[in-house]
N, C-alpha and C positions, 0 to 999 in steps of 0.2 A: 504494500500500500504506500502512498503518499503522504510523508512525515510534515506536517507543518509545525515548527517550534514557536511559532509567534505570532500576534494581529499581526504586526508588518509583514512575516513572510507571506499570510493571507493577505493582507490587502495589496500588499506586490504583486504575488501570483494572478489574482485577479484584475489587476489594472495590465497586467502585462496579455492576459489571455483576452480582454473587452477593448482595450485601446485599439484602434483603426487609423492607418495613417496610409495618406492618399496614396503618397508616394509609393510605396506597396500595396498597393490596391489587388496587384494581379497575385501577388506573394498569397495574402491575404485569404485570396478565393479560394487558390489553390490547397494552401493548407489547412482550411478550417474545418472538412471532413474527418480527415483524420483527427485533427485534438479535438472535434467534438467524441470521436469513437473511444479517443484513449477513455475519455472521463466521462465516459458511458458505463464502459467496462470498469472505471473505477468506483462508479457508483454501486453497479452489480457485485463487486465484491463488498462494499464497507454495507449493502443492505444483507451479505450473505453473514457479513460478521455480523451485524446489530441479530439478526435471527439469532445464530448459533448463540450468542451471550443471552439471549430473551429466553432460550430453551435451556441454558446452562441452570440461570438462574431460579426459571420453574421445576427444574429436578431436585435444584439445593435448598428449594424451601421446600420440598414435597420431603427430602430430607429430615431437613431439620424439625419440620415440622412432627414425624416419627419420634425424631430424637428427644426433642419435647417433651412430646405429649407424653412419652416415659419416662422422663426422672421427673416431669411438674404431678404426674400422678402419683407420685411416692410420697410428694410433698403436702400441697394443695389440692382442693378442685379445679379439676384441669375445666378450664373456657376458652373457646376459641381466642377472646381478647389474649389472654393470659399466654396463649400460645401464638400469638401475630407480635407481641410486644417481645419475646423472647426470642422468635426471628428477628427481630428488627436490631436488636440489643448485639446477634453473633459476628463480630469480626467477620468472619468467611460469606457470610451474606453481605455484609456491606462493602466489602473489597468487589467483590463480583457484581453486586449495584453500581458502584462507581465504573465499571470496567464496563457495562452494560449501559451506564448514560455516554459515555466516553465514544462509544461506538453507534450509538444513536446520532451524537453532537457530529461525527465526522460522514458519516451517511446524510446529514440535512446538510452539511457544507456543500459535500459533494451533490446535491440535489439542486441548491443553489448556483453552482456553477453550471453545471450541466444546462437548467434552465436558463440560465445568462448566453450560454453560447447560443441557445438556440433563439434566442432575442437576436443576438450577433447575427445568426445567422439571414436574420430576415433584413435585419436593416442593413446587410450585405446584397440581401436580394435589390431593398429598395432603394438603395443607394447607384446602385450598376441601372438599374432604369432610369432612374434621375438623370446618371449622366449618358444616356443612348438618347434620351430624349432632347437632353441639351444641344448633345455631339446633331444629332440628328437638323434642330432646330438653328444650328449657328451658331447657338451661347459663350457653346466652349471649340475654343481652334485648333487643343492637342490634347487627350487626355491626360496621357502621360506627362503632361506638364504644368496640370492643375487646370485648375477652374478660371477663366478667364472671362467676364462680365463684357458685355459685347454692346448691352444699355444702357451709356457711361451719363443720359442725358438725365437719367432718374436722378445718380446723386447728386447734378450741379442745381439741377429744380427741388 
């Protein structure tokens, strides 16, 4: 999987994978199939881990809940309360909760990006008509050389 140690290497990663620059426009088109594909598939594994920690963590209270329910009968009247609080209380449940939200938090990043590219992806779509339509219309004289305003008499009125 894809290690992020920081907001900034996330909000990097992100500006570097949504940033659009004209000048690469064809670069651009070109490779945004593939990195949308990589972090498809990286979505697909971070929802395969948040599962596998989802089912980890309902075996380790079906567990401990056993485990429970036999030494708090020795003691007390065992109550469901009395037995969800003494889950909630076991180290090995809460390490595995945190490892379980951990893998939730990085399958919604991963979600968020994913749906970011494919936003990218559109306004990729509707930015290459914009400029067919320019190119087509006059507006613009080279693409590959930017945008060039050709109805210079708007800004002096």
């Amino acid at each position: 999987m894809m290690k992020i140690d920081s907001e900034q290497e996330l909000e990097k990663l992100i500006d570097d994978l949504l940033r659009v620059n004209e000048a690469t426009l064809e670069k651009e088109l070109i490779e945004h199939s593939a990195r949308y594909a990589w972090f498809a598939v990286l979505l697909a594994k971070a929802r395969r881990r948040y599962e596998q920690e989802k089912f980890e963590l309902d075996v380790l209270e079906a567990e401990l809940g056993k485990e429970y329910r036999e030494k708090l009968k020795k003691e007390v009247k065992v109550t469901e309360r009395a037995i969800e609080e003494a889950i909630l209380r076991d180290e090995r449940w809460q390490e595995k909760k945190k490892s379980l939200l951990s893998a939730k938090e990085e399958m919604e990043v991963m979600e968020a990006i994913v749906d970011a590219l494919a936003c990218k992806k559109d306004m990729l779509v509707s930015y290459v008509s914009l400029l067919k339509e320019q190119l087509k219309s006059g507006i613009l004289d080279d693409v590959g050389k930017g945008v060039k305003r050709i109805n210079e008499e708007k800004i002096v009125s």
